[in-house]
N, C-alpha and C positions, 0 to 999 in steps of 0.2 A: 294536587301534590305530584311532583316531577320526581321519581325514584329510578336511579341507576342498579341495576346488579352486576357485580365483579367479580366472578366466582375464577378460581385458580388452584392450584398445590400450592403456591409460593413456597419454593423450596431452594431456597430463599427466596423472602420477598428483598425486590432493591429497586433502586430510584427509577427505571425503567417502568414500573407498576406503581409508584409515586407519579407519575411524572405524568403517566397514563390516565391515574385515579383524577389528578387535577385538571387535566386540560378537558376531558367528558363531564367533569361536574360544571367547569364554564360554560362550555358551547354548550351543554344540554338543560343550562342553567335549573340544575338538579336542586333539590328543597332535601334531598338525603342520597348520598350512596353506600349500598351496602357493602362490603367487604365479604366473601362466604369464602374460607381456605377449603377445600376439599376435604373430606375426609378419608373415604374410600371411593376414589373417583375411580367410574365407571368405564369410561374412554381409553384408560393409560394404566399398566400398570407401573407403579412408582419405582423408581431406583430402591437398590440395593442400600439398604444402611439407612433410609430416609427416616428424620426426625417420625416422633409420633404425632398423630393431629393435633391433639392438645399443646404440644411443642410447637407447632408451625404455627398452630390460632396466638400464641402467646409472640412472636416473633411479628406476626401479620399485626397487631396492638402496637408494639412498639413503631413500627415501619411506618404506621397511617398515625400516630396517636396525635398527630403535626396537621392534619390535613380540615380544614373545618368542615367540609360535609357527612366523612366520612364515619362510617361505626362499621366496626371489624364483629361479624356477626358469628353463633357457634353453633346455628342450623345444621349443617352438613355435618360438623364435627361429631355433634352429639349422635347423631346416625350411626352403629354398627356397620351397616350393608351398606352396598354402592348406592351414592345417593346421585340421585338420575334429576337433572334441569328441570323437568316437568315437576319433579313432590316440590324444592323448594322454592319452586314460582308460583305453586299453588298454595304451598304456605302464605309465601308473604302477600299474595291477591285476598287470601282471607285475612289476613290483617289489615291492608291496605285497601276493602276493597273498593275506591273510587279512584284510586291513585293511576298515573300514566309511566306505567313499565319499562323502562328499557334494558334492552339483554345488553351487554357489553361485549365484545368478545374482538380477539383479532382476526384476520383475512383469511386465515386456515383454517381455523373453527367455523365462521360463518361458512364456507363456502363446505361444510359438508353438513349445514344445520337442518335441510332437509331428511337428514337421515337419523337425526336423534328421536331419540323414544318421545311418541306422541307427539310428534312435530305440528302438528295440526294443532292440536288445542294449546301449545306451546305460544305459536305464532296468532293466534289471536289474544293470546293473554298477554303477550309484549312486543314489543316492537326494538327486533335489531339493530344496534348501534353498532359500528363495526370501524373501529380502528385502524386507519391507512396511512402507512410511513412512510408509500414514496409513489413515482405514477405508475410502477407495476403494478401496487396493491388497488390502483385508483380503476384503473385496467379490470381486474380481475371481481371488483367491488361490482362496478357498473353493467359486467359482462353477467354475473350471478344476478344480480336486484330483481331482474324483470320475470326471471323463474320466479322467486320467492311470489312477487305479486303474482301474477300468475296461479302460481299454483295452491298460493295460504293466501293470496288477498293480505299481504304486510307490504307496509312498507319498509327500507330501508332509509336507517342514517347513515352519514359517513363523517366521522370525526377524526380533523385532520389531527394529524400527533406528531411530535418531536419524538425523532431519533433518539433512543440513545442506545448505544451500540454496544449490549451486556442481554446475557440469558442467565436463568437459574442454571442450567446445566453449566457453562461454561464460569458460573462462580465457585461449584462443589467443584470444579478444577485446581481454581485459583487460591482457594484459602484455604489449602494446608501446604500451598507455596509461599506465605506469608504474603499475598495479593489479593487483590480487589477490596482490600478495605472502600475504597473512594467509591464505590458500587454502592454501598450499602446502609442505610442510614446510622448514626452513630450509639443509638442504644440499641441498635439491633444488632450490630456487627458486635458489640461489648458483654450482649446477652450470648451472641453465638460464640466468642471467645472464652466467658465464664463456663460453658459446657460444650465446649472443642464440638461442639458440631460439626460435622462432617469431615472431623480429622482436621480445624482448620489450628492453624499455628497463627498469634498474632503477628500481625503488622510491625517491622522494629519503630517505626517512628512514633506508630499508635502507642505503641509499650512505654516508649520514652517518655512521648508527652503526659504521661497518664502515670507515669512515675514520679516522672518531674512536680508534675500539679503533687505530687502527695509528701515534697518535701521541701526545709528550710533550700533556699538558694541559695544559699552559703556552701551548701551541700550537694549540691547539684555537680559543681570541679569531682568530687571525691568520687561519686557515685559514676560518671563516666570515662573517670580512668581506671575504675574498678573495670568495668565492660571491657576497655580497652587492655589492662592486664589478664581479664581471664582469657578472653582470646588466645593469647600468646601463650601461654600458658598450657592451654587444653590443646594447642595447636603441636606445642612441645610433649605433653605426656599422651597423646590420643583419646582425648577426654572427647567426648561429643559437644560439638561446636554452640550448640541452638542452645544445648543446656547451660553451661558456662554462661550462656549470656543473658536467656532469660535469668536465670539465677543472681548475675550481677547488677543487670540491670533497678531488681526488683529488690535486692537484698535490703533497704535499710528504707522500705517505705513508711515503716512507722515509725521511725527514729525522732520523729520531731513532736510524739505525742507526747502528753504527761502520762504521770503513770496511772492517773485512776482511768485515763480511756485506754490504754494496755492493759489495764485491769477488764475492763469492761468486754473488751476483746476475747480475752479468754474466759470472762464469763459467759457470755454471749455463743462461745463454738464448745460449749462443756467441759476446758479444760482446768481442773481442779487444780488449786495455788495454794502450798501452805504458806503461813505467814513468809511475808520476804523481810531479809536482812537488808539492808543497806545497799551492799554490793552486789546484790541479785537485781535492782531496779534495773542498772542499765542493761541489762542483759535481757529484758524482756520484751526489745525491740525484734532479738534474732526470732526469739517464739511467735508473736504476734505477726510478723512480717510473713513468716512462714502460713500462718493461717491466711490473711488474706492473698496472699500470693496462690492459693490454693481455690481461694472461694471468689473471689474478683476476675483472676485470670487462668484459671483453672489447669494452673503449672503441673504437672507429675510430683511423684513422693521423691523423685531424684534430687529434682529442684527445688521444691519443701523444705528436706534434709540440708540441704545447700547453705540455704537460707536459715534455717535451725540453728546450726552449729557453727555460722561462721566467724563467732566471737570466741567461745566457749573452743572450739574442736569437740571429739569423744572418742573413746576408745576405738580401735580398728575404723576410723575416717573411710569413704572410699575416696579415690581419684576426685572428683566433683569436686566432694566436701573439702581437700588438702587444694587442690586448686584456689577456689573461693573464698579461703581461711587466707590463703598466702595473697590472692589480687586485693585483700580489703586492707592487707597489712602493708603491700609494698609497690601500691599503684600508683602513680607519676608525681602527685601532688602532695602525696608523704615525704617527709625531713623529718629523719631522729638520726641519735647516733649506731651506728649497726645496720642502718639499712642495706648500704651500698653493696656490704658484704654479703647482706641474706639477700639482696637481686641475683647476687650473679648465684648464688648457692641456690636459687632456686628453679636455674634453669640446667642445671649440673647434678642434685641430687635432691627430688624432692622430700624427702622422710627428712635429709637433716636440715633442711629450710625451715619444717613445718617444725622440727623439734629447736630449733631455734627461735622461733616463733612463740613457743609455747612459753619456751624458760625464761625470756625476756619478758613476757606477760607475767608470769609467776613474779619474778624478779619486781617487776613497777609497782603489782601489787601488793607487795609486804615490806617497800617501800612507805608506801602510803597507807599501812598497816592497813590492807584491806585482805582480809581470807578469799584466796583464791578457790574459785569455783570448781568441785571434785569433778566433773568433763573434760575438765582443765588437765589437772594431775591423773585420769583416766586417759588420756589422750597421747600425753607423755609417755607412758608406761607401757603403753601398747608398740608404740613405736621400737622395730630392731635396726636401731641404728649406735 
């Protein structure tokens, strides 16, 4: 049995350690490789803010869960103390133990591997594989090999590998720039969104398409002229920009469910429903919206709230909330009568925008003799206009 070891932080893991994991399992026509994310790697101490082990082994699962040879391993992780190359080679040698070893590792690490703890019995229990992406590394591969024989009697592999020109460090850069999604694989980059890891902010297009998918196409005009009015808007009152827009973006992702899976929704995140009226149904897209907008893509309570209230209003609104209340009411694709009037009002005096907003909602509904919702009439009241 032919067994790789690909031991790493992966902090983030991305296509670069895909890409890596794949082309070593071909050429070394491997029967398994293991995955070991570090836990308390001994060599390096880890960035400031870095996920916890159990958070990166769960990230490194997602990143490989694609890859056929591979199994994302919790050796290391389970470890407390620095776990040193030597304990979990000699693990998996008493598992394996007929199997033919190979260490994996890049050009930098191999080239100081005579220095790691028990190098010696290290280098008879496996045989270095060493990763080279261009003719310096081929260079400095060849110029090291003949020490290792030499001096541990190992030989060296050399597996040649595709570029691809991305580091973990230089991704904890990038993703709370809204970048490097395309680095990343796609329920990994979704898991690291759901829990803003390392400060990232999603991707706008990611956000989109992942809104998009969660709603009727019919609906899809409404919701990105909603994005395009809160812009202007937040851009007019100094609302913060990222908010306004995840918040519009995401605003009415459950609009297209029935109500027993809105039901289910907030059974599902503990949030208690006394019986509903009628006129409370449609309303429990802005609630539900807001939970997964929270548990999906891990929005702040700004944009939560945004998303709350932006049917309903409520007493003392902040900026946000009067923003988003007013782009859901009077973004490009809306025609009623009054509109035209509350556009320009809304970019001249937001409170009476927003109080014109409300009483025209009051007003439709006791039209259609439906009781308007007390958020509603709390909303109004609060307002000194």
């Amino acid at each position: 049995m032919r067994i790789g070891i690909f031991g790493g932080t992966f902090n983030p893991p991305h296509i670069g350690h895909q890409q890596s994991a794949r082309t070593a399992a071909k050429q070394l026509e491997l029967d398994l490789l293991l995955i070991i994310p570090a836990g308390v790697p001994p060599h390096k101490e880890l960035p400031c803010g870095v996920p916890a082990p159990e958070t990166r082994l769960q990230m490194a699962k997602l990143a490989f869960e694609n890859e056929p040879k591979a199994f994302v391993s919790d050796i290391e992780v389970q470890r407390k103390s620095p776990a040193y190359t030597i304990d979990t080679v000699t693990s998996i040698r008493q598992e394996y133990p007929d199997a033919q070893l190979y260490l994996l590792s890049g050009t930098d690490m191999y080239l100081t591997l005579g220095e790691w703890k028990d190098s010696e019995t290290l280098l008879k229990t496996v045989t270095p594989a060493v990763f080279s992406r261009s003719a310096d590394d081929m260079l400095k591969i060849d110029g090291y090999s003949p020490e290792i024989k030499k001096q541990f009697n190992a030989e060296t592999v050399t597996i040649i590998n595709t570029v691809v020109d991305i580091s973990s460090s230089r991704l904890r850069e990038l993703l709370p720039k809204r970048e490097g999604a395309g680095y990343i694989a796609d329920t990994t980059y979704e898991y690291i969104i759901k829990n803003r890891l390392y400060g990232a902010k999603p991707d706008w297009d990611w956000l989109r398409t992942r809104s998009y998918s969660m709603l009727n196409p019919m609906r899809i005009p409404h919701v990105a002229g909603c994005e395009e009015e809160a812009l202007r808007l937040a851009k007019r009152w100094g609302a913060d920009l990222d908010d306004a827009r995840e918040a519009a973006i995401l605003h009415d992702i459950t609009k297209k469910l029935s109500l027993n899976e809105n039901l289910d929704i907030l059974t599902n995140h503990g949030v208690i429903t006394a019986p509903l009226k009628k006129a409370e149904e449609k309303l429990l897209h802005s609630k539900t919206g807001a939970i997964l907008a929270k548990s999906m893509f891990g929005v702040s309570e700004a944009v939560a709230d945004a998303i709350n209230w932006h049917t309903t209003g409520r007493a003392n609104m902040t900026v946000l909330e009067k923003i988003i209340y007013l782009a859901d009411y009077i973004e490009p694709v809306r025609d009623f009568e009054g509109i035209d009037e509350m556009r320009v009002l809304a970019y001249e005096n937001l409170d009476k925008a927003i109080k014109m907003g409300l009483e025209m909602s009051i007003a439709d509904m006791k039209a259609r003799e439906i009781i308007p919702n007390r958020a509603t009439y709390d909303a109004l009241e609060s307002l000194e206009v």
